[in-house]
Structures are given as structure tokens and as C-alpha cells.
N, C-alpha and C positions, 0 to 999 in steps of 0.2 A: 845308477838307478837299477838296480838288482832288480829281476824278477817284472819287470816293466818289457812289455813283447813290440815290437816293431808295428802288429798287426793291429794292437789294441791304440796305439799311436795313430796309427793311417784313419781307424774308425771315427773315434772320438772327433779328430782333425778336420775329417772333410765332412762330418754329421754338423757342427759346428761352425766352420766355412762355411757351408750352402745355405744354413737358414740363418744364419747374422745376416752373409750375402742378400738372402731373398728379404728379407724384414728389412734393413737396410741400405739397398743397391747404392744411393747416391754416397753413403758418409763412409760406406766400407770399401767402395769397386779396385782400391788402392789393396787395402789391406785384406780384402778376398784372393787378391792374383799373390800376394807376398802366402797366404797360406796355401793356397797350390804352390809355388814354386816350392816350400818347404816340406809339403804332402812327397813331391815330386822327389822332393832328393833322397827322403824315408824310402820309396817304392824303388828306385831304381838303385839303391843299398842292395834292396830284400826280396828285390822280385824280375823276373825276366823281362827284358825292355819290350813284348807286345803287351803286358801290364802295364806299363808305364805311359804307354803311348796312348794306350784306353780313356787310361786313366786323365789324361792328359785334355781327351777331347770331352769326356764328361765334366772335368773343371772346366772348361771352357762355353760350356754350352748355354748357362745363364749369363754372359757376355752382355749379346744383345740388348735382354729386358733391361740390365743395368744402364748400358747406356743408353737408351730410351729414356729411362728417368729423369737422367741429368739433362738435359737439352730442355 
């Protein structure tokens, strides 16, 4: 995929994880942590690991609500 930037990847990626994640906590909370781990492996390709680590805790921080939901 020519001309396709790592960064424009990472955007679209976690702009799209976060609110499926937030609009659907209980039917995604699998399939939000699979697009972090995949976010994850894009950034630490392309980016210094205290980016990655960042990055790491802001996918993480909608955690909670989600499981909130499901219970």
C-alpha cells in the first residue's frame, strides 16, 4: 500500500476503536483491546517506546466503563 503513512494508520485506528469502544462497550470490549494491541504494534514499529507506553495507558483508560457495563 504505497503512499499509505503509518501515522495516518495509528489516527484513523484509535479515532475509530475509542468511539465503536465508547458506543458499544459490552459487544466490542474484546475487539477494542485487539485494536489497541494492533494500534500498539503500528507505534512501537514507528515511534519511541515512551510513545508507545502513552499510548498504551490512554487505550486503556476506557477499561473500566466497559466493564461496568457488562456486569
Amino acid at each position: 500500500m504505497a503512499g499509505v503513512r503509518p501515522g495516518h494508520v495509528l489516527a484513523v485506528n484509535a479515532a475509530t476503536g475509542l468511539v465503536v469502544w465508547v458506543l458499544l462497550p459490552v459487544v466490542t470490549l474484546t475487539g477494542a483491546l485487539l485494536a489497541a494491541q494492533v494500534t500498539l504494534c503500528v507505534l512501537s514499529a514507528t515511534r519511541p517506546r515512551r510513545v508507545s507506553v502513552r499510548a498504551l495507558v490512554a487505550m486503556c483508560l476506557p477499561a473500566p466503563r466497559a466493564w461496568r457495563s457488562i456486569s
